[in-house]
MMTF fields as JSON, N, C-alpha, C and O atoms, coordinates in Angstrom:
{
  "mmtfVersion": "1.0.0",
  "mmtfProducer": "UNKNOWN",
  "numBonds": 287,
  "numAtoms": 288,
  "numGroups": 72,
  "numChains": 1,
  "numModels": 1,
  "chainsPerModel": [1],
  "groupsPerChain": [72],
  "chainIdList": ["A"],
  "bondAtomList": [4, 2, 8, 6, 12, 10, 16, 14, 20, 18, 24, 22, 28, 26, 32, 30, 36, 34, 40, 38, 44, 42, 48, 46, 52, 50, 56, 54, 60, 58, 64, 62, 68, 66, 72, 70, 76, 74, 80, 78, 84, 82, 88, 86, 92, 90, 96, 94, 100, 98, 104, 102, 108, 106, 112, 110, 116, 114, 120, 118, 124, 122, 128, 126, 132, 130, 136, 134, 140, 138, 144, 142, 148, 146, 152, 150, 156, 154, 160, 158, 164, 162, 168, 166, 172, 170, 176, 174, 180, 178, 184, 182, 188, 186, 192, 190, 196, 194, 200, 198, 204, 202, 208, 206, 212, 210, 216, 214, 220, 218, 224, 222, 228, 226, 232, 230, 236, 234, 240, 238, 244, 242, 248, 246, 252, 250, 256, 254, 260, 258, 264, 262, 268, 266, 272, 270, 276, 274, 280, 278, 284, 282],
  "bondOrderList": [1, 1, 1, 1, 1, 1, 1, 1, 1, 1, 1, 1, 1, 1, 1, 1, 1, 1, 1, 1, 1, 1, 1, 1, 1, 1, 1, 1, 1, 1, 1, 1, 1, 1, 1, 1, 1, 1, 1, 1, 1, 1, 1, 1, 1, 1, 1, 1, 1, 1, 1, 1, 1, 1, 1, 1, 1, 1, 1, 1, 1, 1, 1, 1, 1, 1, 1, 1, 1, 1, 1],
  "groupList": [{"groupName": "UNK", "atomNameList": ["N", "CA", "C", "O"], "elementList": ["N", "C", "C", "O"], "formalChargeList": [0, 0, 0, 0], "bondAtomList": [1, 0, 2, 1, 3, 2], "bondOrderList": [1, 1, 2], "singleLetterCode": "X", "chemCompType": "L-PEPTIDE LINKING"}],
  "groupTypeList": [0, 0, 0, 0, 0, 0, 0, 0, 0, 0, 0, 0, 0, 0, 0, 0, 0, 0, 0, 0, 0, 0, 0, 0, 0, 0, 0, 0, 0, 0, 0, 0, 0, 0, 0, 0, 0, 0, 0, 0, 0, 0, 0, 0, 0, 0, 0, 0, 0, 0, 0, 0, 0, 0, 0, 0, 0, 0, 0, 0, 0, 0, 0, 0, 0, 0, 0, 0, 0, 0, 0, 0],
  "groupIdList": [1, 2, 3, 4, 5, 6, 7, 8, 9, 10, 11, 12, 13, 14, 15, 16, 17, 18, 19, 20, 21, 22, 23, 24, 25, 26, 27, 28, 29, 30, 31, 32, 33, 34, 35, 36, 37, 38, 39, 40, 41, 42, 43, 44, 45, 46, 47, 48, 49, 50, 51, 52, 53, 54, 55, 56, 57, 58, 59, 60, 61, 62, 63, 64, 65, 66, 67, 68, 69, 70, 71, 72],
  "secStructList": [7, 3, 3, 7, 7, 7, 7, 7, 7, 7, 7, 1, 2, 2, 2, 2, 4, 4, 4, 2, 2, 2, 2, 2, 6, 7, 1, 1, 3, 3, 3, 3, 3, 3, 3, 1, 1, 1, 1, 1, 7, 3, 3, 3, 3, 3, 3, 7, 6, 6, 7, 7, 2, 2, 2, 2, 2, 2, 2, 2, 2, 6, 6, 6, 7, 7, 7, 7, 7, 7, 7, 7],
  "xCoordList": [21.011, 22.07, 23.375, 23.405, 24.328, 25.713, 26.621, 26.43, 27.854, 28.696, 29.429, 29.433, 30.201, 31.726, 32.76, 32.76, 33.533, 35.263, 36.136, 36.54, 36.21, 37.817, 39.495, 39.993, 40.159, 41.045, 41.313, 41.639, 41.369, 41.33, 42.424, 43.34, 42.68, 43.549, 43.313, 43.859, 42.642, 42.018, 43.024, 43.428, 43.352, 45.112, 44.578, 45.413, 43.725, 43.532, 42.228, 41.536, 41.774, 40.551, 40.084, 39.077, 40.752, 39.966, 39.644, 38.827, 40.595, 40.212, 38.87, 37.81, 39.065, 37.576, 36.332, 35.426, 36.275, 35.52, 34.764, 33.596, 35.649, 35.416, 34.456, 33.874, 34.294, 33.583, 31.951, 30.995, 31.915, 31.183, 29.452, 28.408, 29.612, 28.903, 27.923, 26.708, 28.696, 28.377, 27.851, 26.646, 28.391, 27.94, 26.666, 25.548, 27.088, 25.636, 24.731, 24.285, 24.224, 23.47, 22.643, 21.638, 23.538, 23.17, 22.27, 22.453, 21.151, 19.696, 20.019, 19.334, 20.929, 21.325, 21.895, 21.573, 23.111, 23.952, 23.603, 23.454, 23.397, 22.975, 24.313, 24.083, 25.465, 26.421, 28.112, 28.469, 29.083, 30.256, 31.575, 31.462, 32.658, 33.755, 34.841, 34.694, 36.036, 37.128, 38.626, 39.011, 39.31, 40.08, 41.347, 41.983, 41.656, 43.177, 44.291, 45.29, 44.176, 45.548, 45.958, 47.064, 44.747, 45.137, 45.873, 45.956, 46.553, 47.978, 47.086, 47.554, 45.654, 45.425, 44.155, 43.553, 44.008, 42.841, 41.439, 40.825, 40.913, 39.865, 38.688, 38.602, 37.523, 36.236, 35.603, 35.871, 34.625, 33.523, 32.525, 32.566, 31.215, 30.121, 28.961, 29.158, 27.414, 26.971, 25.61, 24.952, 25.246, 24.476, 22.973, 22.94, 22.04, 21.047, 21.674, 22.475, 20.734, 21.04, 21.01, 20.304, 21.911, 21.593, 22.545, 22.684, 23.36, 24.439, 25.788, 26.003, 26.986, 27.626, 29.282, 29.506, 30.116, 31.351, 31.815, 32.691, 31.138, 30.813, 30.402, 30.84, 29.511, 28.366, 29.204, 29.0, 30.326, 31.087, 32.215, 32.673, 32.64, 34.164, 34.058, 34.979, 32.791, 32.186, 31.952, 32.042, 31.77, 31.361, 32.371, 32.512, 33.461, 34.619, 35.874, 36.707, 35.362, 35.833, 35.497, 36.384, 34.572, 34.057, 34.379, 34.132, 34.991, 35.733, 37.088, 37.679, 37.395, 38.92, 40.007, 41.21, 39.102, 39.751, 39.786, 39.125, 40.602, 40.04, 39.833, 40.411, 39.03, 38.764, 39.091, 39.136, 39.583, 39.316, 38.979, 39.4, 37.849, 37.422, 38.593, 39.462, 38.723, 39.803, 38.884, 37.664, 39.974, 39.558, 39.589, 39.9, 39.215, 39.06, 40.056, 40.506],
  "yCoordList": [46.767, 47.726, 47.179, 45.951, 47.759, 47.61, 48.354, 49.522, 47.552, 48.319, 48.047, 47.047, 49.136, 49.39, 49.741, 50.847, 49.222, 49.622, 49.989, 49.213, 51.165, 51.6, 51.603, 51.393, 51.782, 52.222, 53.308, 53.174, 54.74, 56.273, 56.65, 55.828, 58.176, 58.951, 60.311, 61.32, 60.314, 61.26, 61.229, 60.16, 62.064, 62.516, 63.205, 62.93, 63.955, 65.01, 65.168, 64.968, 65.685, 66.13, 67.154, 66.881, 68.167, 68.904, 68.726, 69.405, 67.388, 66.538, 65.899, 65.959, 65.324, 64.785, 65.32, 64.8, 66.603, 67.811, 68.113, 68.494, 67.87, 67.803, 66.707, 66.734, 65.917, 64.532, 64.735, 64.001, 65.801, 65.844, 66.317, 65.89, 67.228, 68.181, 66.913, 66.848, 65.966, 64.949, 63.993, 63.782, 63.427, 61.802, 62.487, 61.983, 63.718, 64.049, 63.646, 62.5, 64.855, 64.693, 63.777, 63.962, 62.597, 61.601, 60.659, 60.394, 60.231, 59.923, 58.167, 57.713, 57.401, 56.358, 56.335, 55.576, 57.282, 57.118, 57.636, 58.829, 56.185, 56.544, 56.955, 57.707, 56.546, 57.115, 57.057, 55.883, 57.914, 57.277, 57.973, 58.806, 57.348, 58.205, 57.861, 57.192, 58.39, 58.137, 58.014, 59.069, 57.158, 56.957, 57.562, 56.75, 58.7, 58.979, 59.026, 59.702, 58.396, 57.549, 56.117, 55.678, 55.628, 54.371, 54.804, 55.923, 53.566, 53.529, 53.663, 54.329, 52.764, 52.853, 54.313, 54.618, 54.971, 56.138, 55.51, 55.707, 54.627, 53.827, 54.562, 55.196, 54.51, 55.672, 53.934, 52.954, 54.203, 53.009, 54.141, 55.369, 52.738, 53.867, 52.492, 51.314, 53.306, 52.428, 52.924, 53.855, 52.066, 52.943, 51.672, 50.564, 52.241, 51.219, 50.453, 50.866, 48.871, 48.141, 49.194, 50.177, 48.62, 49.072, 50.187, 50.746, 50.677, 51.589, 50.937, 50.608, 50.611, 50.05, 50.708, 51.9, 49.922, 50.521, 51.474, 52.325, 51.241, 51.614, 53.265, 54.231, 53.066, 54.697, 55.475, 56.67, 54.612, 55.514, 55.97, 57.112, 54.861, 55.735, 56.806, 57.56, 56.812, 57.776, 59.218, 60.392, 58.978, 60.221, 60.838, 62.037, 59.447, 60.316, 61.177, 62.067, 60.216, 61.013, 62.143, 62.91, 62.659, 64.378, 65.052, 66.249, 64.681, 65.497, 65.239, 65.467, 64.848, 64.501, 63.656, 63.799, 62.297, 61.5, 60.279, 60.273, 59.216, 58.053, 56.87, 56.73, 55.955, 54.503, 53.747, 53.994, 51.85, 50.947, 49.831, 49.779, 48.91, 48.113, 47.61, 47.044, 47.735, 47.136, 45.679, 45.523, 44.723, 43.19, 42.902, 43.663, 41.728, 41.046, 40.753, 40.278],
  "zCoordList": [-93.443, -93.169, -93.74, -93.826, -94.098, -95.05, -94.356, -94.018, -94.076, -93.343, -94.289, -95.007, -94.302, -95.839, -95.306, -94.765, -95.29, -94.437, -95.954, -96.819, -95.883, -96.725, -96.636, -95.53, -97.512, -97.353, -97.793, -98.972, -97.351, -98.03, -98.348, -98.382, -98.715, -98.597, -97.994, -98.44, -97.161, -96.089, -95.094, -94.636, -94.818, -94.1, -93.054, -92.193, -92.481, -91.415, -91.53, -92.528, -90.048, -89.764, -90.995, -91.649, -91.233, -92.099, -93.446, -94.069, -94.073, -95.306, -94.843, -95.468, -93.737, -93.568, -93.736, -94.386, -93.014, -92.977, -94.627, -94.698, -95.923, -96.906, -97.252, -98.336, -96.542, -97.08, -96.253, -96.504, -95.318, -94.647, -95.124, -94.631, -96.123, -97.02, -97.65, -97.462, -98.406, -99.012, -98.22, -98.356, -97.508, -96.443, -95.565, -95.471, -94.964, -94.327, -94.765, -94.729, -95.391, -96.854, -97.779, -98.465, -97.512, -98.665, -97.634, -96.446, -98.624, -97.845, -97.349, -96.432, -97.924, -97.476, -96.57, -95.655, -96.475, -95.323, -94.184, -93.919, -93.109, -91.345, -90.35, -89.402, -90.53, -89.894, -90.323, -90.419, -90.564, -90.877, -89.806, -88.906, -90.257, -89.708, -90.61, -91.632, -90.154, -90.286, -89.585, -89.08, -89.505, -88.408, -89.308, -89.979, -89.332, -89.764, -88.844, -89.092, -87.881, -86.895, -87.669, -87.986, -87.824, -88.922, -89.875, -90.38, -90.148, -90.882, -92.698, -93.621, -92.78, -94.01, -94.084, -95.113, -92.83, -93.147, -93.418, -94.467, -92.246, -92.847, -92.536, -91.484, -93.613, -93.815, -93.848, -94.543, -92.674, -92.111, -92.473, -92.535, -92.771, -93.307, -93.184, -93.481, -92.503, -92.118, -92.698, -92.233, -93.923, -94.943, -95.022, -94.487, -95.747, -95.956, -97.443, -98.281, -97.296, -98.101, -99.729, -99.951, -100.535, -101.977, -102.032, -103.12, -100.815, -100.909, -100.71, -99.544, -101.798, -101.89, -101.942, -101.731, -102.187, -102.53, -103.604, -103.451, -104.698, -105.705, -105.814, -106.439, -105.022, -104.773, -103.682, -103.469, -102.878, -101.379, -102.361, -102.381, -103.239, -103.797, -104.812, -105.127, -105.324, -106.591, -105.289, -105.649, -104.392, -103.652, -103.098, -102.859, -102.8, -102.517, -103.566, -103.399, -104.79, -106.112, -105.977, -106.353, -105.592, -106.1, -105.162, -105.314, -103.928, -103.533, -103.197, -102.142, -104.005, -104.526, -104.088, -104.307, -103.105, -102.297, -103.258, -104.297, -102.865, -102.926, -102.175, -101.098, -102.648, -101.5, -102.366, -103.571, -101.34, -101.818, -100.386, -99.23, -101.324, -100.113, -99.405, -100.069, -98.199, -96.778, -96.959, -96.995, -97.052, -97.037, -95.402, -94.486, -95.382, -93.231, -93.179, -92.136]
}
């Protein structure tokens, strides 16, 4: 299991709502959210191995957001 912490630009519930279509959907990903009270909009995502940062920010490209990995 792979947990991925972002930093977004997901501003509101109903931006989120947009990401939803996609993350459902996608056969790796077992659960995510997003905290837009956080100051950086962080999208946690708790995916099987082999699903990476790479494959979360390409998904959030297409619907017109972006990520970058949140360091510890």
């Amino acid at each position: 299991m792979e947990v991925l912490v972002l930093k977004t630009n997901v501003t509101s519930k109903q931006k989120a709502e947009q990401l939803r279509a996609v993350f459902d959907n996608h056969q790796s990903i077992e659960k995510w959210s997003v905290d837009i009270e956080d100051c950086d909009k962080v999208l946690r995502i708790e995916a099987q191995n082999g699903f990476g940062i790479k494959e979360a920010v390409a998904l959030m490209q297409l619907q017109g957001f972006y990520g970058n990995e949140l360091e510890d």
